[in-house]
C-alpha positions as MATLAB code, in Angstrom:
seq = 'XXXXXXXXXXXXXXXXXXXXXXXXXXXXXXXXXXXXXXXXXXXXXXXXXXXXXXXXXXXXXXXXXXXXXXXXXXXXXXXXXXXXXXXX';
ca = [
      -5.840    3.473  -13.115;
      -4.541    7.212  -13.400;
      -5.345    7.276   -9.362;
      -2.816    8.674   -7.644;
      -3.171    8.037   -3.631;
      -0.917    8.947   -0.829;
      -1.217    8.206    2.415;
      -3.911    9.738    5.155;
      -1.730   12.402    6.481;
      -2.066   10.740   10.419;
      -0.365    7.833    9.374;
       3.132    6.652    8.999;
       4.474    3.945    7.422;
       7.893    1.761    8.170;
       9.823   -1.458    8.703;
       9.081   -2.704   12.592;
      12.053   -4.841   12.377;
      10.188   -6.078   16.023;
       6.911   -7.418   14.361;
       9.067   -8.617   11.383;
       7.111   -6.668    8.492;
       5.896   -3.270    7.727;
       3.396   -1.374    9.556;
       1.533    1.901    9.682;
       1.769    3.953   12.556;
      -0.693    6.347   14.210;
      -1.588    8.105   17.261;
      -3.574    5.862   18.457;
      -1.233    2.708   17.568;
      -0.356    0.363   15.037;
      -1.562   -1.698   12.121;
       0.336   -4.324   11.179;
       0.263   -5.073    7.483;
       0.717   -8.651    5.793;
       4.249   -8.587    3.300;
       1.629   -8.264    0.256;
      -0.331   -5.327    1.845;
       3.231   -3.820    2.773;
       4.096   -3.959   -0.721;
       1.327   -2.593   -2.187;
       1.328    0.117    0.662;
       5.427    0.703    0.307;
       4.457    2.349   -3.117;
       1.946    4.714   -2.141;
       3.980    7.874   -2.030;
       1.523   10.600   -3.484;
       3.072   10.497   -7.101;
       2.516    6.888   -8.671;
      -0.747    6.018  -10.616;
      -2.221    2.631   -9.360;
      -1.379    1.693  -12.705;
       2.930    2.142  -12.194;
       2.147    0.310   -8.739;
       0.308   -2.864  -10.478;
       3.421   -2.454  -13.014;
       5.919   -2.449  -10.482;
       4.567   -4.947   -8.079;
       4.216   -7.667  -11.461;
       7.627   -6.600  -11.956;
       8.828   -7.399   -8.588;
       6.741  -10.206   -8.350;
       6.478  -11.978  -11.727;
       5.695  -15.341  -10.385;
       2.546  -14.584   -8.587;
      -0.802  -15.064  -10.653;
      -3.276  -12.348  -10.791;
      -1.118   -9.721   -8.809;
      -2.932   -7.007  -10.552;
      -6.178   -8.081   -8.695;
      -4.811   -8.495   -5.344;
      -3.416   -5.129   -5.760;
      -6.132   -3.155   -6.642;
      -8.054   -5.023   -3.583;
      -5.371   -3.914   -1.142;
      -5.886   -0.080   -2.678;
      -9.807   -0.474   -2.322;
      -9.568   -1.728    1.418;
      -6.727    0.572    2.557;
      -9.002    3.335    0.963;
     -12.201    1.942    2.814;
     -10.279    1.784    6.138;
      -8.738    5.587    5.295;
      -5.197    4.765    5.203;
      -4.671    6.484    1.685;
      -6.796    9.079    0.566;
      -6.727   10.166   -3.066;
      -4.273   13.377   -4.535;
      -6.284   13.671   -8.054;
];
């Protein structure tokens, strides 16, 4: 939970105020992300442990059960698909 990821240096990530949500950008087009995988994604910024983004999200989100789950699944598939890549 000391993991510290940032994101896979072809890709950009922003609001697309046109698709309504957050998406990540790259030369060959664009991924759109759901608003929990933009959240999760939103705090990847090379410095954070996974562990201050499952703190953050819960404290953003209280009300939603088992965040801390759903988060680290969102890390594992955005590292599977190479849209983070680890900086430790």
């Amino acid at each position: 939970s000391d993991q510290v990821f940032g994101l896979a240096k072809h890709y950009r990530f922003q609001w697309e105020e046109a698709q309504g949500g957050y998406v990540l950008l790259f030369p060959e087009g664009m991924i759109k992300l759901n608003g929990g995988a933009g959240e999760v994604i939103k705090r990847i910024d090379g410095q954070r442990t996974v562990a201050e983004i499952v703190a953050d999200c819960k404290a953003t989100f209280p009300e939603v059960p088992d965040l801390e789950g759903d988060v680290l699944s969102m890390l594992a598939l955005a590292q599977e698909k190479a849209w983070i890549t680890p900086k430790n």
